[in-house]
N, C-alpha and C positions, 0 to 999 in steps of 0.2 A: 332321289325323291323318297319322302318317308310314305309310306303304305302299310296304312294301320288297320292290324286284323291280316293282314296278307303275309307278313312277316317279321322280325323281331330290329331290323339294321336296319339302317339308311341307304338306299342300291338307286337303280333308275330302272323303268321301264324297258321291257324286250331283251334280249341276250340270250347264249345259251349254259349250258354245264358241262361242257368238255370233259372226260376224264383228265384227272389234276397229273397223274405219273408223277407228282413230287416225294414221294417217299423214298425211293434210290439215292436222293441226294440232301433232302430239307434236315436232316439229323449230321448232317457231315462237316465237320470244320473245316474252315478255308486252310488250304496248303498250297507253299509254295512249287510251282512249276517249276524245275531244272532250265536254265537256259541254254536255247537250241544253239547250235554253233555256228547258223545264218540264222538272219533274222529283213523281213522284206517292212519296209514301213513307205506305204504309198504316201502319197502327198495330197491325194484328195481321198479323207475318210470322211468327211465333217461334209454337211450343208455348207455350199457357198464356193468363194472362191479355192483354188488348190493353194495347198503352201509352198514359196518359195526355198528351194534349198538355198542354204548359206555354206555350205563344206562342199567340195573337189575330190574326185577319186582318188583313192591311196590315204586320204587325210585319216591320221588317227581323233577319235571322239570317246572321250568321259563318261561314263553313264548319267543321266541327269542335263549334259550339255544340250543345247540348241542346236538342232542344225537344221531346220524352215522357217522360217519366218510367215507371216500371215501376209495371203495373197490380198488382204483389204478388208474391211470390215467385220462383215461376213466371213470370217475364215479363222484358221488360231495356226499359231507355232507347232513345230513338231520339236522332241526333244528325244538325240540318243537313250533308248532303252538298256542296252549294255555300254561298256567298256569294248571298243574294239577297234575297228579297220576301214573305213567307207570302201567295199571292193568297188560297185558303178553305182552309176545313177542313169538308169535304163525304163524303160515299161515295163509291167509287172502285170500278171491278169489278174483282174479283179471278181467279186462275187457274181456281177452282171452275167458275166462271160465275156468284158471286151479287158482290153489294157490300157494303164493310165501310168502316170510316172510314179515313179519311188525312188527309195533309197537305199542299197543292200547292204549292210554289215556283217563282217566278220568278227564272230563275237572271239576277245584273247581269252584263252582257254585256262591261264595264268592268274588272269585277272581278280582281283576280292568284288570284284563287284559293289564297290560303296558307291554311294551317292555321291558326287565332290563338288556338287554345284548348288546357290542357293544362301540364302540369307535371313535371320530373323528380323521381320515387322510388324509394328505397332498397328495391328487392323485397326482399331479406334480412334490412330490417328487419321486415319485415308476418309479423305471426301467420297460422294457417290459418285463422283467421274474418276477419282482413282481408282475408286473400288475395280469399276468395269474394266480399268485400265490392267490390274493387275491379274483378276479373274483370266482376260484372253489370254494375258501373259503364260498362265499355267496349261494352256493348250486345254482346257476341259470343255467339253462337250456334254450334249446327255448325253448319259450312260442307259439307257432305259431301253435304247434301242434306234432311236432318232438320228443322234450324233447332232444336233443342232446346237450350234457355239453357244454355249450358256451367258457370255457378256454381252451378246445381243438383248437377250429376253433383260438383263437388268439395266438397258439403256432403253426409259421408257421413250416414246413417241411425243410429241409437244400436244399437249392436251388430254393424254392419259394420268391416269394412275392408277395404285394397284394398293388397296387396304387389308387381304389376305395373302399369304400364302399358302396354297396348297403343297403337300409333300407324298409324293407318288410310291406307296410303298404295297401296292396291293401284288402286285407280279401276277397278274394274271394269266398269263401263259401257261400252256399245262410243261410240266416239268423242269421250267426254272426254278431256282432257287437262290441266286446268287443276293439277291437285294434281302432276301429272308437273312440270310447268313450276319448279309453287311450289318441289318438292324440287331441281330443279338452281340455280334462281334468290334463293332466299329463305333457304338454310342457318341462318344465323346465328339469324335468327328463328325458325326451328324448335324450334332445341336450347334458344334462354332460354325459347319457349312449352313445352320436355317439363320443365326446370328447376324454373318455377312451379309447373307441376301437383304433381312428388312432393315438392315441399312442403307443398302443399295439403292434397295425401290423405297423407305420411309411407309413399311407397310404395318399395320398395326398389332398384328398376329397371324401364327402360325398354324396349320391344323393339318396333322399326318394320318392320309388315310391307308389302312391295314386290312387285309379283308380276317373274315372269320376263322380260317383254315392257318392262319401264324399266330393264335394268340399268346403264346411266348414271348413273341415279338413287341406284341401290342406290352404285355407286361414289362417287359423288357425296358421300351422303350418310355414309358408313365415313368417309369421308375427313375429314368437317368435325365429327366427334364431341369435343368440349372435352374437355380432360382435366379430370377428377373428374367425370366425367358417366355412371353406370351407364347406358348404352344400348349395347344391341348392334342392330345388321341385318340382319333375311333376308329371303333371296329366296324366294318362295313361288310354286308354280305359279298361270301364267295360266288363270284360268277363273272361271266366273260360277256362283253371286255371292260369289265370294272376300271380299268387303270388308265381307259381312253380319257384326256384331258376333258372332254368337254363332257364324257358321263358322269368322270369326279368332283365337276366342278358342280353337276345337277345333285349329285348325292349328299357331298358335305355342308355346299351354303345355298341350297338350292336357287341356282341362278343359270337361266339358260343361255347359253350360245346363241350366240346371232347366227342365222343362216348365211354362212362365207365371214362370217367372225373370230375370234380367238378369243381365250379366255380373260385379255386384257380388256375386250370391249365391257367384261361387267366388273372389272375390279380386282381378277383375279389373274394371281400367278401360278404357273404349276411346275413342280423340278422334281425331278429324281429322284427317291433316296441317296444312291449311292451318288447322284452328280453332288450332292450338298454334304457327301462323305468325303469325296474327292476336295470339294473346295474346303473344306473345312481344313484338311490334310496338307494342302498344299502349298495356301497361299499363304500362312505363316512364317512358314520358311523360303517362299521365293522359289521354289520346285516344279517343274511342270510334270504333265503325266504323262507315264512312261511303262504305268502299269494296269490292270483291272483286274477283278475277280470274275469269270466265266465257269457256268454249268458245264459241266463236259458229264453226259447221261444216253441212256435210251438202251434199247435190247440188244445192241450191235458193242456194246461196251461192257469190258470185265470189271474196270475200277471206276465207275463215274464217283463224282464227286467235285468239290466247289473250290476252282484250283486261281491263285494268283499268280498269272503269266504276262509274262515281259509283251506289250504291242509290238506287231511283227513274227509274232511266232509263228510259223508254220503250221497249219492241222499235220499233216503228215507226222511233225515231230511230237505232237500231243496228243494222237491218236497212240502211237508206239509207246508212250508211256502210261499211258490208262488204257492198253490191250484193246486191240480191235479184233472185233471178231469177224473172222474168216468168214464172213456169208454176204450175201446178198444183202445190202443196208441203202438205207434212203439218208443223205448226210444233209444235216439244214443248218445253217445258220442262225441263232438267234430262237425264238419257240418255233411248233408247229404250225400258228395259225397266223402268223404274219411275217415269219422268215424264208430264208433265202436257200430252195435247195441248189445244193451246187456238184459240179460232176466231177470236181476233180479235189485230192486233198494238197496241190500245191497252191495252197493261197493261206495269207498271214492272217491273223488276228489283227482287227482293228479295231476303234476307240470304242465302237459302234456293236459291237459282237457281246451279247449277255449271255450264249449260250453253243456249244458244238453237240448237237444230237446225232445218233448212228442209230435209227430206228427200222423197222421191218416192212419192205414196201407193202406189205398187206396189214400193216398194223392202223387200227381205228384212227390215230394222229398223224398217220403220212398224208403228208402233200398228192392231194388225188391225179390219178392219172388213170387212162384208160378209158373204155366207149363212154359216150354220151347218148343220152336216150332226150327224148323231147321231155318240153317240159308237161307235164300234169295239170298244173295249176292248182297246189293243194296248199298253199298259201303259206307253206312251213319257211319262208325265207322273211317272208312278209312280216308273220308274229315276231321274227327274231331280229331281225334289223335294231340294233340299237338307235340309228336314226331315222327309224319311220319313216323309211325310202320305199318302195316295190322294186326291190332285188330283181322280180321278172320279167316285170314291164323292162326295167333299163337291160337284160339280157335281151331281149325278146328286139330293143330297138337296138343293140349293139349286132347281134347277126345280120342285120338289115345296114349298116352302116351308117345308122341316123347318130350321127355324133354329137352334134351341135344341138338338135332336139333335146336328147338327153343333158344335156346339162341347160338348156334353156327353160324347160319344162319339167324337168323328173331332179331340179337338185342332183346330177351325177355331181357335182365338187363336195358335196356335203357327207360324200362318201371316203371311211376315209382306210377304207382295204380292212376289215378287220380280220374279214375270212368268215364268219357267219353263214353268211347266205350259201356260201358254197358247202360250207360243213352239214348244213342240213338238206341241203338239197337230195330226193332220193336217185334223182335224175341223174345225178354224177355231172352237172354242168358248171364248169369251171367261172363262176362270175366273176369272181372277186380280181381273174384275170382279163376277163373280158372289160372290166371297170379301170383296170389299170392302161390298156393299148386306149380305150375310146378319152379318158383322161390325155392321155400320152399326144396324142392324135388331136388333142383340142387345144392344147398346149403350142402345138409346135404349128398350126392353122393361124394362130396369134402372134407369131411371130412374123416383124415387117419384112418383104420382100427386097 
């Protein structure tokens, strides 16, 4: 929403300003990670169905090779990340804390590690149903944080369609950096991944939004615009959660979300930087993804920096190579304000993972824990809600067990976790988790007997 006289960008209403913690790593080139000499690749990383294995314990696998197949629509292929060994195909714990299947490899130690799978294609010869066709084929997901099968969102519904594209390059997280990286480092692939897409969907232009705090990026990226290539650049103010689809969709073409809508109900599409760096990259040559680029930062780390690592890596083994510091650390997942802290470092990197933080459980950005005090009622949840909810009112009827009120009356679905409300809270009252069980809990109430 443009707000003249209030500020100089295009932003939306409510949000807060997190410290950013991006200077440890937003100056840093992408560098390749060492590959670990196991590597755990679950089968359900993505929204949707799990993927099928296609390979048998003991089978040796190619780097690049296939070995899932998509459990159905909904779902993408998994493709060996190294050269090596299937040792089982067992359950693996995941970020949750529970266990889902995978696949383990032994990575040869021998090995060159090239690519040996794959093919050149004529993108401009591919229809919009081959497109999606071969888009799943590359196993890409977002990359932004979501992991939602990116051939989905380009297979429109009967009766939509989509005349923009949006391209998500704000990172608003505090202390990632990996999509800032992508856009000074990976141009090319950008623009053939925004190419694909309005092919895909037949949309008419492109518009990458960037907040204020990467304008390198933004220059960066003006600069390496193809000609015949409907994209334009803006810069949008820095502020959380600028990068939520349905506030970028308010800021750049100022068109609202429907309450329990997508940004398809107004026209619009939204992708990832880096997933449309991914596709650009991949589907050329017939390749699926088998790699990403992840922040690995925070005060619990000697060397962060914006490292490209094989999916399936262990933290354990990329903690040990970027120095963990010996202290007391809070490990998250993904940013501080809407990732996953987790309690142990044997779990792999998947498609889904933008970031590995080691930060100080008394530090401003840890994931809050400890006493709760009642609420106040000083309305600082209220101002900040990007979506104009009362954050207290639905804690208030979440203690109480009113589930179904809440989302009947207070829009709980329209919430969509940003962590706001909790971060200002002075109360210390964990909302944004109490918004996730009462969702959780309304969810599975709906489900037939």
């Amino acid at each position: 929403m443009w707000l003249p006289g209030l500020n100089s960008r295009k932003t939306f209403s409510h949000g807060i300003h997190p410290p950013e913690s991006k200077e440890l790593t937003q100056d840093k080139a992408i560098r390749r990670l060492p590959f670990a000499p196991h590597l755990i690749i679950p089968l359900s990383q993505h929204t949707g169905a799990p993927a099928k294995p296609i390979v048998r314990e003991g089978q040796e696998v190619a780097r690049g090779e296939p070995i899932a197949e998509p459990g159905g629509f909904v779902s993408v292929p998994m493709h060996a990340p190294v050269t090596g060994r299937v040792e089982k195909i067992a359950l693996a714990r995941d970020a949750r804390g529970g266990m889902s299947p995978a696949i383990f490899i032994e990575q040869y130690p021998a090995a060159n590690q090239e690519i040996l799978y794959g093919a050149e294609t004529d993108i401009d010869s591919l229809t919009p149903e081959e497109l999606v066709k071969a888009v799943q084929a590359t196993g890409v997901v977002g990359l932004g944080g979501a992991a939602f099968p990116t051939h989905v969102k380009l297979a429109l519904p009967e009766g939509k369609s989509v005349d923009t594209i949006i391209v998500n390059g704000c990172e608003c997280e505090p202390f990632l950096t990996t999509d800032h990286r992508v856009m000074l480092e990976q141009v090319d692939s950008i623009f053939k991944g925004i190419r694909i897409v309005l092919r895909a969907l037949g949309a008419k232009q492109a518009i990458v939004g960037i907040e204020t705090n990467k304008m390198d990026a933004v220059e960066t990226m003006r600069a390496g615009i193809p000609k015949g290539v409907p994209c334009t650049i803006e810069a949008i103010e820095a502020k959380y959660p600028q990068g939520a689809e349905k506030m970028l969709t308010k800021a750049l073409v100022n068109r609202e979300v429907p309450s329990g809508g997508l940004p398809i109900d107004v026209g619009v599409a939204v992708f990832n930087v880096a997933t449309l760096a991914q596709i650009g990259e991949l589907m050329p040559v017939r390749q699926g993804l088998i790699e990403r680029v992840v922040t690995v930062s925070g005060t619990g780390v000697h060397n962060p920096g914006n490292f490209l690592m094989a999916i399936g890596t262990p933290l354990r083994f990329i903690m040990d190579q970027v120095g963990f510091k010996e202290r007391e650390c809070q490990i998250i997942l993904g940013g501080p304000m809407m990732g996953t802290s987790v309690g142990t470092l044997d779990l792999p990197v998947t498609k889904g993972v933008t970031g590995i933080l080691a930060i100080a459980k008394d530090h401003p950005l840890a994931i809050r824990n400890g006493k709760v005090f009642p609420c106040i009622k000083c309305g600082s949840c209220v101002e900040a809600c990007p979506m104009h909810l009362n954050p207290s009112e639905l804690g208030l009827l979440a203690r109480k067990q009113e589930y179904e009120t809440m989302a009947e009356r207070y829009h709980l679905m329209d919430c969509f976790e940003c962590g706001c409300c909790s971060f200002v809270c002075p109360s210390n009252i964990p909302l944004v988790q109490y918004f996730r069980v009462s969702k959780a809990i309304n969810r599975e109430r709906k489900v037939p007997k």
